[in-house]
Predicted model as a PDB file, atoms N, CA, C, CB and O in Angstrom, pLDDT in the B-factor column:
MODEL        1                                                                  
ATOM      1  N   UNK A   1       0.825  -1.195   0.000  1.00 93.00           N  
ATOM      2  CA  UNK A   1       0.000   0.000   0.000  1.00 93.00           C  
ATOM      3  C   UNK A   1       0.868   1.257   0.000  1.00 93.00           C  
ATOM      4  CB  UNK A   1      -0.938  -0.001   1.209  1.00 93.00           C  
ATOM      5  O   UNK A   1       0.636   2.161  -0.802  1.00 93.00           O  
ATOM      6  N   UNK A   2       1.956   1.337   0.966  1.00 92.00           N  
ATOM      7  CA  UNK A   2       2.773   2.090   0.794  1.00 92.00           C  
ATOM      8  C   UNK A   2       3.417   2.650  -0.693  1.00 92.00           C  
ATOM      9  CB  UNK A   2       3.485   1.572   1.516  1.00 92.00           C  
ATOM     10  O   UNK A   2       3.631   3.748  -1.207  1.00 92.00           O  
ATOM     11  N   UNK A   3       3.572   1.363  -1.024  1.00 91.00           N  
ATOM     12  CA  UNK A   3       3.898   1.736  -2.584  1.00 91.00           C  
ATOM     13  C   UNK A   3       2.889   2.588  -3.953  1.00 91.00           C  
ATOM     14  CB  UNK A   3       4.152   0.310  -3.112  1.00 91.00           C  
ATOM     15  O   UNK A   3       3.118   3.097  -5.051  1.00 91.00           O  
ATOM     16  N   UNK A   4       2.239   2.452  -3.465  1.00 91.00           N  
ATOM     17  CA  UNK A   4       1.310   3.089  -4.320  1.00 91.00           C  
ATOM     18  C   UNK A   4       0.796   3.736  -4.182  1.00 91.00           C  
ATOM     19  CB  UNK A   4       0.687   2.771  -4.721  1.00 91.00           C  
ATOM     20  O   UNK A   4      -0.075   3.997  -5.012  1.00 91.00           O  
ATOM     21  N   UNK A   5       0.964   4.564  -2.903  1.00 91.00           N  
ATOM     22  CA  UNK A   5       1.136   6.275  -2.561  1.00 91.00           C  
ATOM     23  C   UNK A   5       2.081   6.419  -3.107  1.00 91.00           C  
ATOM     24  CB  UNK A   5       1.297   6.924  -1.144  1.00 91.00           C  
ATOM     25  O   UNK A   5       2.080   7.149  -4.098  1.00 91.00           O  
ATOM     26  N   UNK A   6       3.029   5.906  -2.760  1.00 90.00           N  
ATOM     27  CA  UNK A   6       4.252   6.524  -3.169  1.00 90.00           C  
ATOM     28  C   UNK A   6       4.350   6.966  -4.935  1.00 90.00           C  
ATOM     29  CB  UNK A   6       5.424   5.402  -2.724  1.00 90.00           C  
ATOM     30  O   UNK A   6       5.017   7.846  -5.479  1.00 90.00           O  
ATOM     31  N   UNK A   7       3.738   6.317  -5.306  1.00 90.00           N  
ATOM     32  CA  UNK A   7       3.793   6.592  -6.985  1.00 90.00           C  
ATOM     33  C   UNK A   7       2.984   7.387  -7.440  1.00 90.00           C  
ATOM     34  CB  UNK A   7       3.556   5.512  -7.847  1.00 90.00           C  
ATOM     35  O   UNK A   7       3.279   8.088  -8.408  1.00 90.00           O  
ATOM     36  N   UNK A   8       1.630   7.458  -6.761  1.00 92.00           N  
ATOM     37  CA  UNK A   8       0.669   8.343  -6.979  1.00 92.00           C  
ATOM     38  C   UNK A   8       1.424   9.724  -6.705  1.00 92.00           C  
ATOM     39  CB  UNK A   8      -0.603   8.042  -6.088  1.00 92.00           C  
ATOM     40  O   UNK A   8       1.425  10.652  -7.514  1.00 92.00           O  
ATOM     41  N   UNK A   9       2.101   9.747  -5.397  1.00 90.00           N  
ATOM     42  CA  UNK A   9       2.145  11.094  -4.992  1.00 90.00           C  
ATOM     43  C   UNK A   9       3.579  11.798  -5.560  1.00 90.00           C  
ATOM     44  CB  UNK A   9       2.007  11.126  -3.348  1.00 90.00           C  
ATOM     45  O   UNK A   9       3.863  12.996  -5.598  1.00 90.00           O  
ATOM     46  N   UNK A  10       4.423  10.570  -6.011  1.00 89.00           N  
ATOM     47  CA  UNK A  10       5.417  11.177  -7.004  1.00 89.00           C  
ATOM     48  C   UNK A  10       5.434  11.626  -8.382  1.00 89.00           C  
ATOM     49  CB  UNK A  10       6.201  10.491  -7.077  1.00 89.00           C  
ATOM     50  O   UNK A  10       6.023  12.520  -8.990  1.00 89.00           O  
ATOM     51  N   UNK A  11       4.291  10.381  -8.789  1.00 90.00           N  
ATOM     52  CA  UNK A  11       3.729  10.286 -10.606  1.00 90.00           C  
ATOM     53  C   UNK A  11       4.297  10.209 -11.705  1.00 90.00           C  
ATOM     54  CB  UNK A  11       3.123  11.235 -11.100  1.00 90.00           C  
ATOM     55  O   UNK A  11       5.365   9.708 -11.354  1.00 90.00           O  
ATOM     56  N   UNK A  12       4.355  10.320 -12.617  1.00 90.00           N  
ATOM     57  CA  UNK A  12       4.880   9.475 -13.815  1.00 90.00           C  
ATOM     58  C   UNK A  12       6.430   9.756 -13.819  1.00 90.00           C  
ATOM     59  CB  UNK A  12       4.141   9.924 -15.341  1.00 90.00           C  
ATOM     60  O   UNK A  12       6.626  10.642 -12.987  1.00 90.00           O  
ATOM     61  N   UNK A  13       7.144   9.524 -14.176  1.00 88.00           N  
ATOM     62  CA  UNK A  13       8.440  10.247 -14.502  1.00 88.00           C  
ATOM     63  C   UNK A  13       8.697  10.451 -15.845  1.00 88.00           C  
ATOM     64  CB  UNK A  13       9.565   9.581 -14.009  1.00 88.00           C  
ATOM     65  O   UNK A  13       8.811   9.427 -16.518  1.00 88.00           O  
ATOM     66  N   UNK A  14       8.841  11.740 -16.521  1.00 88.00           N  
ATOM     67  CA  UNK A  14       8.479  11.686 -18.189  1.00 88.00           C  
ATOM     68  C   UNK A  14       9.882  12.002 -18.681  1.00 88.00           C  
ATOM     69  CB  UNK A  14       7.192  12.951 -18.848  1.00 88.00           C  
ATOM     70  O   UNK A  14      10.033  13.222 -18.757  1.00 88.00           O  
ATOM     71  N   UNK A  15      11.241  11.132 -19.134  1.00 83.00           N  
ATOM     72  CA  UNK A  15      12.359  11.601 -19.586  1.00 83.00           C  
ATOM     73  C   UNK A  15      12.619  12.270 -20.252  1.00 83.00           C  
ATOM     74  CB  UNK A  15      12.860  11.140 -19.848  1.00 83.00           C  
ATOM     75  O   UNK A  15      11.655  12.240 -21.017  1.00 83.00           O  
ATOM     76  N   UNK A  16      13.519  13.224 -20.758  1.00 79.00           N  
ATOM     77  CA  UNK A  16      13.507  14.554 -21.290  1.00 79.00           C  
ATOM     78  C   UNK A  16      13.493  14.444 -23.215  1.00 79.00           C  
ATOM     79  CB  UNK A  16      15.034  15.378 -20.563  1.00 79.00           C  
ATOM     80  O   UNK A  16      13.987  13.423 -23.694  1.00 79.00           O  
ATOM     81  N   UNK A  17      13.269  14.863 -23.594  1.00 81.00           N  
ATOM     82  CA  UNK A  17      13.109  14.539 -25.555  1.00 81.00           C  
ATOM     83  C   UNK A  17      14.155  14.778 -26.227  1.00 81.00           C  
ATOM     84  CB  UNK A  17      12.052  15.484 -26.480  1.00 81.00           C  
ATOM     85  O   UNK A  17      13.945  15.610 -27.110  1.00 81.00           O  
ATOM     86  N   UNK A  18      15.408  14.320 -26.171  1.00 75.00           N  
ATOM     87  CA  UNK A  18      17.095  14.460 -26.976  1.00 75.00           C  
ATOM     88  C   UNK A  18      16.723  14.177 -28.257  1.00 75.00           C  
ATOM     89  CB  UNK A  18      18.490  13.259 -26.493  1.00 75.00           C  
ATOM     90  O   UNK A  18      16.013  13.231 -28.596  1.00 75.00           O  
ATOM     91  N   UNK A  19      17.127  14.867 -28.849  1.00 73.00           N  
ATOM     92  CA  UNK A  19      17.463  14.436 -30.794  1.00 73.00           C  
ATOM     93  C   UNK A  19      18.975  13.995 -30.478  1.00 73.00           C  
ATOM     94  CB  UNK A  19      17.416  16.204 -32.363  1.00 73.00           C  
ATOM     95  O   UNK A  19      19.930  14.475 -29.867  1.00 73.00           O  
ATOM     96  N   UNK A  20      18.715  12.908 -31.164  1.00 75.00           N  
ATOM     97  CA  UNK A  20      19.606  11.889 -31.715  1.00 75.00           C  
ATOM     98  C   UNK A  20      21.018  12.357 -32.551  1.00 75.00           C  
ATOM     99  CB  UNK A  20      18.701  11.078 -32.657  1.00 75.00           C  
ATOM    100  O   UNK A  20      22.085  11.750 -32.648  1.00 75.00           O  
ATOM    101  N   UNK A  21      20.561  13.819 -33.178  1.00 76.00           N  
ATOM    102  CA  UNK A  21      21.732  13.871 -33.893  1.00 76.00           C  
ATOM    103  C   UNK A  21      22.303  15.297 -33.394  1.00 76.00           C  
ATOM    104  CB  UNK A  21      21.480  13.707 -35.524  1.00 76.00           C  
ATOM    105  O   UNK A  21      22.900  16.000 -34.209  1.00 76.00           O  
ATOM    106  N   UNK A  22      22.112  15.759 -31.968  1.00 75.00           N  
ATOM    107  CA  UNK A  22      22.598  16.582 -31.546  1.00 75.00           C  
ATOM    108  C   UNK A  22      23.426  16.273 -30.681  1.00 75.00           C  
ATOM    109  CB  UNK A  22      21.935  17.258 -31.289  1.00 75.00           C  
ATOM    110  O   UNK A  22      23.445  15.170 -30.135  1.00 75.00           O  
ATOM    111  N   UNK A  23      24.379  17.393 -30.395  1.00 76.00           N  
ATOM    112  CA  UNK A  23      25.766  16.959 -29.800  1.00 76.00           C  
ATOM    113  C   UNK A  23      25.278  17.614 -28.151  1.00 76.00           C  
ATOM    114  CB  UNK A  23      27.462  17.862 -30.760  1.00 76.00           C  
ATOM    115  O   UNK A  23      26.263  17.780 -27.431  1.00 76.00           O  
ATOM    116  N   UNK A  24      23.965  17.981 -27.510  1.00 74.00           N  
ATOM    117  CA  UNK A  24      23.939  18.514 -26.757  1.00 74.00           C  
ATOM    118  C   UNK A  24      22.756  17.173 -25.977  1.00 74.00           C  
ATOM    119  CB  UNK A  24      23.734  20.049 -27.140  1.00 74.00           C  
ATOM    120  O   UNK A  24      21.931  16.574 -26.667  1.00 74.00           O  
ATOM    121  N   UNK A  25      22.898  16.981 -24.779  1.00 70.00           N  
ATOM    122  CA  UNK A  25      22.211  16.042 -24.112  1.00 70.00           C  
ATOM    123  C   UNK A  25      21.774  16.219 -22.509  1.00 70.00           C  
ATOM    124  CB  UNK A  25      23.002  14.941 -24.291  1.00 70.00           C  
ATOM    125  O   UNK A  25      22.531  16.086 -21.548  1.00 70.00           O  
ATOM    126  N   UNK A  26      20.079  16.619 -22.468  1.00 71.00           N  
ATOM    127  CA  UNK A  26      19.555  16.858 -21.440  1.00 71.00           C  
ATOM    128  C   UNK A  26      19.422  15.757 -20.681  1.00 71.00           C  
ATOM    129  CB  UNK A  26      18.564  17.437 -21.622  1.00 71.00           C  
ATOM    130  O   UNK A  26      19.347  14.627 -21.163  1.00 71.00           O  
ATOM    131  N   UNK A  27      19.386  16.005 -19.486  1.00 76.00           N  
ATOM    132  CA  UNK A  27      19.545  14.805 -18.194  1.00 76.00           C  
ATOM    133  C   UNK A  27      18.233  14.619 -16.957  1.00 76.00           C  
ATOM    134  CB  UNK A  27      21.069  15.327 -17.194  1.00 76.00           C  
ATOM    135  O   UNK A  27      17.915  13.716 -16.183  1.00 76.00           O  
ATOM    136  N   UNK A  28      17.596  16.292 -17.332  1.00 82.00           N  
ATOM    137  CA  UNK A  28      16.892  16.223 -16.193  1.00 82.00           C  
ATOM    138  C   UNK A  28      15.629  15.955 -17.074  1.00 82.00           C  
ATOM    139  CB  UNK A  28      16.961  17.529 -15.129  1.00 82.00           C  
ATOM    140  O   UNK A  28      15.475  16.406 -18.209  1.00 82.00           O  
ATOM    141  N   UNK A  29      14.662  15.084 -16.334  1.00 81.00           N  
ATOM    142  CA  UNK A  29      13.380  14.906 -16.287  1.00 81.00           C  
ATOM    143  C   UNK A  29      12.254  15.352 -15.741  1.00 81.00           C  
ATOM    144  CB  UNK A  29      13.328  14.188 -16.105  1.00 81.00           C  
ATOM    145  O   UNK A  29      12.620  16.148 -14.876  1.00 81.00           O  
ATOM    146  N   UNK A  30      10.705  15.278 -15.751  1.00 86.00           N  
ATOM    147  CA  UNK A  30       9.900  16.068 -15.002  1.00 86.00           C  
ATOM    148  C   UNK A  30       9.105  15.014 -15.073  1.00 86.00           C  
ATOM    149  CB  UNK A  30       9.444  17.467 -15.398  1.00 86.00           C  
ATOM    150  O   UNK A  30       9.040  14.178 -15.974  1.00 86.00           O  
ATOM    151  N   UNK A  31       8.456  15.091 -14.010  1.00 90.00           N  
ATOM    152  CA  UNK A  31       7.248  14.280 -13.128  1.00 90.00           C  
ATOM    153  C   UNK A  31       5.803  14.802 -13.621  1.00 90.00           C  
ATOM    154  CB  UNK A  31       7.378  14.627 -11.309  1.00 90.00           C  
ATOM    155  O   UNK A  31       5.485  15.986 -13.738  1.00 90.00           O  
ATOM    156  N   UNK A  32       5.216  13.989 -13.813  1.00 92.00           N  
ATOM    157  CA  UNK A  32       3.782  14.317 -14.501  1.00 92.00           C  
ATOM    158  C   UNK A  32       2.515  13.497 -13.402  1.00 92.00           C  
ATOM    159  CB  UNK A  32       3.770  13.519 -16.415  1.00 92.00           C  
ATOM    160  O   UNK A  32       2.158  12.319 -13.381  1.00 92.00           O  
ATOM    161  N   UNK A  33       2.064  14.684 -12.558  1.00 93.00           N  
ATOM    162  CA  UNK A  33       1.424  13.952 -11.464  1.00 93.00           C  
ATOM    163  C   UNK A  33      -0.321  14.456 -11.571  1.00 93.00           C  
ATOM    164  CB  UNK A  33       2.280  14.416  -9.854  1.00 93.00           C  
ATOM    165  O   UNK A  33      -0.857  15.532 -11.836  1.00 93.00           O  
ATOM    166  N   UNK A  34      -0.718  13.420 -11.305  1.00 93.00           N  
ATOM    167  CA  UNK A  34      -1.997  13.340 -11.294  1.00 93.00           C  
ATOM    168  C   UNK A  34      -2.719  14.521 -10.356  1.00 93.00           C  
ATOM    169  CB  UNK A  34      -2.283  11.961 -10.881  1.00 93.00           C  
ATOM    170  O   UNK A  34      -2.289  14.521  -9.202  1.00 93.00           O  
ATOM    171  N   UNK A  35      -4.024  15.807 -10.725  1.00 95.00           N  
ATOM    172  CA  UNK A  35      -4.374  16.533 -10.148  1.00 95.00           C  
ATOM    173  C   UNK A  35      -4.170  16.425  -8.837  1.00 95.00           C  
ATOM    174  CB  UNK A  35      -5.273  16.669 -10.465  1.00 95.00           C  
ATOM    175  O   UNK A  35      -3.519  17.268  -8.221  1.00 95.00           O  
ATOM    176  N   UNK A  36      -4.781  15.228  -8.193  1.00 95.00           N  
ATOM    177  CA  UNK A  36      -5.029  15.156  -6.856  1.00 95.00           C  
ATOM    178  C   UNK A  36      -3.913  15.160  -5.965  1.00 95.00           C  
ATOM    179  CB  UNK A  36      -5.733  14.114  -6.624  1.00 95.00           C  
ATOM    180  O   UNK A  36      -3.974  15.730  -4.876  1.00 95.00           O  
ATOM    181  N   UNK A  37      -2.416  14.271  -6.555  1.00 94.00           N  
ATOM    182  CA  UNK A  37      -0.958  14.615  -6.276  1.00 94.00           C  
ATOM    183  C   UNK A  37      -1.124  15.697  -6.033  1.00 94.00           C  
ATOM    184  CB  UNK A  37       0.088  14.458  -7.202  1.00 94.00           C  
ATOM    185  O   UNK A  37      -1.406  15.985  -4.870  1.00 94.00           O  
ATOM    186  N   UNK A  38      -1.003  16.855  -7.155  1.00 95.00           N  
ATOM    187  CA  UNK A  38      -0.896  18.141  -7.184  1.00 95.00           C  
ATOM    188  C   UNK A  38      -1.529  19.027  -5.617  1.00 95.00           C  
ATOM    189  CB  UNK A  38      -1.684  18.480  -8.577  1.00 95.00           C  
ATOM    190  O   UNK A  38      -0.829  19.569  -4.761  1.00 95.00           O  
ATOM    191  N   UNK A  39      -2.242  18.977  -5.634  1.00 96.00           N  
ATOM    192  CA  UNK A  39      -3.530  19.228  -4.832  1.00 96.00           C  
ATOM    193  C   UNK A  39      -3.078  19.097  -3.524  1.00 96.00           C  
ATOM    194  CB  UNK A  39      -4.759  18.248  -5.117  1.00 96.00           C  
ATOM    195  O   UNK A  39      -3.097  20.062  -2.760  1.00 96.00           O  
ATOM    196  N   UNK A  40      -2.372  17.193  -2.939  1.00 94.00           N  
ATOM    197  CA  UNK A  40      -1.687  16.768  -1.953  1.00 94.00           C  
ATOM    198  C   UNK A  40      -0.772  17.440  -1.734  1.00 94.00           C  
ATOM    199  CB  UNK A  40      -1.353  15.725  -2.006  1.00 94.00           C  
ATOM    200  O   UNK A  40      -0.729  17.910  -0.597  1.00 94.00           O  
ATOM    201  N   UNK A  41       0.326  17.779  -2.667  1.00 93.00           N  
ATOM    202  CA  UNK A  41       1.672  18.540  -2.505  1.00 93.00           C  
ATOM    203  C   UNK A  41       1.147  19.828  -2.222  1.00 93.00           C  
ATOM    204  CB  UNK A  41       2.716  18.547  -3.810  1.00 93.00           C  
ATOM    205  O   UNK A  41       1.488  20.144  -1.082  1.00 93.00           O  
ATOM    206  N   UNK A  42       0.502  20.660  -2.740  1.00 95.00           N  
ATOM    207  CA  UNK A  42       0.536  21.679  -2.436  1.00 95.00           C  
ATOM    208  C   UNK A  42      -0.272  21.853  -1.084  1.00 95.00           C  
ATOM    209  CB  UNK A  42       0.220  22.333  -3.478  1.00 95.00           C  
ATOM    210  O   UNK A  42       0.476  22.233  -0.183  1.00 95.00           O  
ATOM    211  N   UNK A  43      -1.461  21.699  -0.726  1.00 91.00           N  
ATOM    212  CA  UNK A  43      -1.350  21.502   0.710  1.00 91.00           C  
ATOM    213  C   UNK A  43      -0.431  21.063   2.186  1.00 91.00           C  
ATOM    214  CB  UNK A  43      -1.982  20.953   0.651  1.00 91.00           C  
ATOM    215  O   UNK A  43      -0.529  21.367   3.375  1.00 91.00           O  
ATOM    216  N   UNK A  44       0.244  20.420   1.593  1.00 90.00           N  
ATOM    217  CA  UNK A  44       1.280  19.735   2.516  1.00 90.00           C  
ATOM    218  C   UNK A  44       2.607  20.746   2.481  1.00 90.00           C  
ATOM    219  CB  UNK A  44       1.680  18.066   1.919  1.00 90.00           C  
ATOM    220  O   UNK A  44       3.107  20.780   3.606  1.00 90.00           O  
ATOM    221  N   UNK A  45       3.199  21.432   1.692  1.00 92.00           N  
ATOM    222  CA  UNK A  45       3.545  22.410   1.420  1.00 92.00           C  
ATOM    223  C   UNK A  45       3.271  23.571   2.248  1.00 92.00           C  
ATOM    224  CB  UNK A  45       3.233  22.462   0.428  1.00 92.00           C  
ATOM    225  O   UNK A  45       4.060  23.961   3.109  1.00 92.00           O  
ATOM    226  N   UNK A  46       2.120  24.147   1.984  1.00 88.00           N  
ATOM    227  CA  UNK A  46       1.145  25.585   2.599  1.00 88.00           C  
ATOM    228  C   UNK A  46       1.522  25.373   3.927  1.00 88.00           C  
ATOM    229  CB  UNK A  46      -0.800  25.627   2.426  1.00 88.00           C  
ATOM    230  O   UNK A  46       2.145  26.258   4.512  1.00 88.00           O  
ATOM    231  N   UNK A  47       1.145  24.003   4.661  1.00 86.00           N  
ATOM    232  CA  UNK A  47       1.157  23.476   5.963  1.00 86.00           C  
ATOM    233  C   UNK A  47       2.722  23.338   6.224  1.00 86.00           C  
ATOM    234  CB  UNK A  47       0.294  22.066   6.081  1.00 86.00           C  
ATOM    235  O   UNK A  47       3.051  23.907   7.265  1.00 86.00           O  
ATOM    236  N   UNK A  48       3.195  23.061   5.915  1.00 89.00           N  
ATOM    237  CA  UNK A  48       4.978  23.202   6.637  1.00 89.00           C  
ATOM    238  C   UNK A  48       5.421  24.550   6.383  1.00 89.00           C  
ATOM    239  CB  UNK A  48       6.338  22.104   5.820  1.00 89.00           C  
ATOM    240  O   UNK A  48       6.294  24.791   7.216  1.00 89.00           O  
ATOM    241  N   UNK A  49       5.204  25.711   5.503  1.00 91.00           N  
ATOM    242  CA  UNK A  49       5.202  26.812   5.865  1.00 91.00           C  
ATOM    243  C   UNK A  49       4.539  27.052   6.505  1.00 91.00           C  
ATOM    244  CB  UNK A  49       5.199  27.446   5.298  1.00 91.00           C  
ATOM    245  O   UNK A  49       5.232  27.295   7.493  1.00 91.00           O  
ATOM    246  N   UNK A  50       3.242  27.257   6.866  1.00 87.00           N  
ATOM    247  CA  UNK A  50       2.371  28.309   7.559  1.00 87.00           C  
ATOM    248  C   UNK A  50       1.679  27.333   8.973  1.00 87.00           C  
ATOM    249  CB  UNK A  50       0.988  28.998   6.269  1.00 87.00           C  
ATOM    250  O   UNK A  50       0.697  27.568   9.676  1.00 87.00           O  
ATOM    251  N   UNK A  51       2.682  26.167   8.998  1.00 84.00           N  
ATOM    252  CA  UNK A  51       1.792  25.591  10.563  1.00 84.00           C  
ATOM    253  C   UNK A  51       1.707  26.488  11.269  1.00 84.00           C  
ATOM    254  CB  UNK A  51       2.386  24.490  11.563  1.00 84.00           C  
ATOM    255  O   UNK A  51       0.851  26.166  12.093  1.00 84.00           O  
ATOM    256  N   UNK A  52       2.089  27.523  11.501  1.00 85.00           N  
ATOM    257  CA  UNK A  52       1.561  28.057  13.273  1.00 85.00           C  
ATOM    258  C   UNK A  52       0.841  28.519  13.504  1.00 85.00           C  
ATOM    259  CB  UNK A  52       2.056  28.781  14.072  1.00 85.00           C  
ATOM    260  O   UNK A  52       0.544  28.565  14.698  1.00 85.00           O  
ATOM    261  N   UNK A  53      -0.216  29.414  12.216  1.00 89.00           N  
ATOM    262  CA  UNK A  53      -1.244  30.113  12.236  1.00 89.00           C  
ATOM    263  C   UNK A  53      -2.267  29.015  12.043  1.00 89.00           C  
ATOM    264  CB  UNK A  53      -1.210  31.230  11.276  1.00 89.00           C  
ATOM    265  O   UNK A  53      -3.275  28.771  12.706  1.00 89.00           O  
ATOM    266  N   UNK A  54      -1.665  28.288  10.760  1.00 84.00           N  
ATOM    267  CA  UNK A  54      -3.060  26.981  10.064  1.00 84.00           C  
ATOM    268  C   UNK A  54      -3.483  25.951  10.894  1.00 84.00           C  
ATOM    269  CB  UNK A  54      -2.573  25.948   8.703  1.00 84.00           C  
ATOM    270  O   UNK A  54      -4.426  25.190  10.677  1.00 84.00           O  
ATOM    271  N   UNK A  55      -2.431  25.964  12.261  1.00 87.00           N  
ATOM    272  CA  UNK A  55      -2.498  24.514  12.862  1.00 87.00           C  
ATOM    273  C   UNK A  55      -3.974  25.260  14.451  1.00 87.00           C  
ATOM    274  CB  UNK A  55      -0.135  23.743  13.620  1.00 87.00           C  
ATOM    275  O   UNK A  55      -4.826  24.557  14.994  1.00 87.00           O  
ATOM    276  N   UNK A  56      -3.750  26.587  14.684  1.00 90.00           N  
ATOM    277  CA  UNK A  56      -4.743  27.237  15.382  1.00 90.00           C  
ATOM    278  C   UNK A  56      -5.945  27.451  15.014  1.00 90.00           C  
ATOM    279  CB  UNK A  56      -4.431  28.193  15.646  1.00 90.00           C  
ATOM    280  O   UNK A  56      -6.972  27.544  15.686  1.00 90.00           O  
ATOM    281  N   UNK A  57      -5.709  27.549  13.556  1.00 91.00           N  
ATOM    282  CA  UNK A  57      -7.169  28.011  13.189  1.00 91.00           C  
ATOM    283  C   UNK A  57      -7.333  27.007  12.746  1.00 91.00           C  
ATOM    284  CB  UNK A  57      -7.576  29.158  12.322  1.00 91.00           C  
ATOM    285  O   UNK A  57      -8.559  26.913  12.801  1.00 91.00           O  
ATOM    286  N   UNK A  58      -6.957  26.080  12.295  1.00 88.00           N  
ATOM    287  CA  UNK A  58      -7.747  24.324  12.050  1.00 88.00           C  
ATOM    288  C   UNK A  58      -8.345  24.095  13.860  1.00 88.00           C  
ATOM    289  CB  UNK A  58      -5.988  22.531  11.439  1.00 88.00           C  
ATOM    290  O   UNK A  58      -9.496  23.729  14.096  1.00 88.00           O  
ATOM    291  N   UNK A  59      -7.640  24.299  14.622  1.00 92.00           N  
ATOM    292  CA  UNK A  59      -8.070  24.063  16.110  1.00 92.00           C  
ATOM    293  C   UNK A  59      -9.960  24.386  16.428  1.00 92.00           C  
ATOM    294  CB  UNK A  59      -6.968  25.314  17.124  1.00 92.00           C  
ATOM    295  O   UNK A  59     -10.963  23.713  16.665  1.00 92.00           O  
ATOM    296  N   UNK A  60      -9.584  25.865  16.240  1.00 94.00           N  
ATOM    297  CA  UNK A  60     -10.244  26.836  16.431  1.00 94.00           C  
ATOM    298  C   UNK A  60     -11.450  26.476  15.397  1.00 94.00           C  
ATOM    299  CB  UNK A  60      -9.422  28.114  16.278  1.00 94.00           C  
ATOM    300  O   UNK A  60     -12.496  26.252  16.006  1.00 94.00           O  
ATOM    301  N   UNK A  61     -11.542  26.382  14.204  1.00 93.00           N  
ATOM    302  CA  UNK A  61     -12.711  26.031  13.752  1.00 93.00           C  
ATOM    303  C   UNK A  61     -13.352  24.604  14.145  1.00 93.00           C  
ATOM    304  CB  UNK A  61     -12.573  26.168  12.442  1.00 93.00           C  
ATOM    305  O   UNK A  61     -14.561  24.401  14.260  1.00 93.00           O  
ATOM    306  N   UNK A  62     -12.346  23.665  14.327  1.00 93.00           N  
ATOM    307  CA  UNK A  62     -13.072  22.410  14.874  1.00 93.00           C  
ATOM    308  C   UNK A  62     -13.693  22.230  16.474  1.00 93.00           C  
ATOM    309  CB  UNK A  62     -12.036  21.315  14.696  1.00 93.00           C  
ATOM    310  O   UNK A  62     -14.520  21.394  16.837  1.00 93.00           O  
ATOM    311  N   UNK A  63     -13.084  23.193  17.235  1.00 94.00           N  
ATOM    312  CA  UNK A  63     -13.680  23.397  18.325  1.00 94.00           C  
ATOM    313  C   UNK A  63     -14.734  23.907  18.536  1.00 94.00           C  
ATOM    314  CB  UNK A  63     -13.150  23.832  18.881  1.00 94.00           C  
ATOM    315  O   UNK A  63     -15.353  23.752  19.589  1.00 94.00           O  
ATOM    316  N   UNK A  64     -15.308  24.940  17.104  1.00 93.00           N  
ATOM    317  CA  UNK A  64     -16.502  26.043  17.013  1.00 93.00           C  
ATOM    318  C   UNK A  64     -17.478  24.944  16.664  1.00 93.00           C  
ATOM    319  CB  UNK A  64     -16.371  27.455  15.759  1.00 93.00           C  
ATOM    320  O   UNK A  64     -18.427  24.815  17.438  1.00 93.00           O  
ATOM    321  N   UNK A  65     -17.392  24.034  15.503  1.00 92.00           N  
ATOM    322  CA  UNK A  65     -17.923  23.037  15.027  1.00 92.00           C  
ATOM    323  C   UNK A  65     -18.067  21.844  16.275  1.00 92.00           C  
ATOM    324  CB  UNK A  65     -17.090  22.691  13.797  1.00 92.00           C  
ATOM    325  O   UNK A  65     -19.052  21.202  15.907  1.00 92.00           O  
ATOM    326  N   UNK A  66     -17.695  21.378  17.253  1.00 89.00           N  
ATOM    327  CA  UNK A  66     -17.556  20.435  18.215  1.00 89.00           C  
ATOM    328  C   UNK A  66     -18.433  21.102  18.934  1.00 89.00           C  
ATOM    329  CB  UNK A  66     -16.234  20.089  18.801  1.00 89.00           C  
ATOM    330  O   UNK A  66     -19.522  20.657  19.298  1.00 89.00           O  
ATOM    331  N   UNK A  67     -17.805  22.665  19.264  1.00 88.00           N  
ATOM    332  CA  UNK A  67     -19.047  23.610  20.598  1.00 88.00           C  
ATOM    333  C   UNK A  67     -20.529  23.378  20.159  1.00 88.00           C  
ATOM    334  CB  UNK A  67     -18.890  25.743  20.608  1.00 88.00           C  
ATOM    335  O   UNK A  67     -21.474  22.918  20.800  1.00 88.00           O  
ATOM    336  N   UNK A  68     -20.439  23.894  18.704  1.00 79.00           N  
ATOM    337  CA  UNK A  68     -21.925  24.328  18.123  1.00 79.00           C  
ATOM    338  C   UNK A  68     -23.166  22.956  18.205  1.00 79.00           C  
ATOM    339  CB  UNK A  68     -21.653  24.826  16.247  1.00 79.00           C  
ATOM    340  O   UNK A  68     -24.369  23.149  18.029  1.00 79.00           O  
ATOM    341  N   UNK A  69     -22.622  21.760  18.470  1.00 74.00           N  
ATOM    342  CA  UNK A  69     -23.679  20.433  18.434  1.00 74.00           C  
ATOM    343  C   UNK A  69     -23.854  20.478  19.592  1.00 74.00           C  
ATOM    344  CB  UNK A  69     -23.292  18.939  17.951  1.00 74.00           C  
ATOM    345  O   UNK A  69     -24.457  19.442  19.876  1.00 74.00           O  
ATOM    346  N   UNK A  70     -23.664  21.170  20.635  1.00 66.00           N  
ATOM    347  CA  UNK A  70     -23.546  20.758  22.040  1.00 66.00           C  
ATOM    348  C   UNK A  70     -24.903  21.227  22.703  1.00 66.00           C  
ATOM    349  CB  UNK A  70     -22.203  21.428  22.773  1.00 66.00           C  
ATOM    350  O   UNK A  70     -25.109  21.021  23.899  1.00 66.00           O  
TER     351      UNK A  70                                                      
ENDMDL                                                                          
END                                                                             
C-alpha cells in the first residue's frame, strides 16, 4: 500500500526529448502527477510553511464546530 502512494504522490516520470543527432544532451526529467498529487503537494507544502497560524485556526474552527452540536 505504501507503494502506491508513493507513486501516486510522485507520478509518472516523463524523460527529457534528446534528438539523436545533436551533440547537446539533457539529463533532467519532469514528473507528470496526477491533479489530486498536485492538490496533496501543495497543501502539505502551505502546511509546513504556515503551521503556526493553520495549525490554530484548524483548532479553532473544529472546536466552534464540536461547541456548536452541544
Amino acid at each position: 500500500m505504501k507503494e502506491i502512494i508513493k507513486r501516486w504522490y510522485d507520478g509518472e516520470y516523463i524523460p527529457p526529448k534528446n534528438d539523436a543527432n545533436s551533440t547537446l544532451y539533457f539529463v533532467c526529467g519532469d514528473y507528470k502527477r496526477h491533479w489530486t498529487a498536485k492538490l496533496a503537494r501543495w497543501a502539505v507544502e502551505f502546511y509546513m510553511k504556515e503551521w503556526k497560524w493553520a495549525l490554530g485556526a484548524a483548532a479553532a474552527v473544529i472546536s466552534f464546530v464540536f461547541l456548536k452540536r452541544i
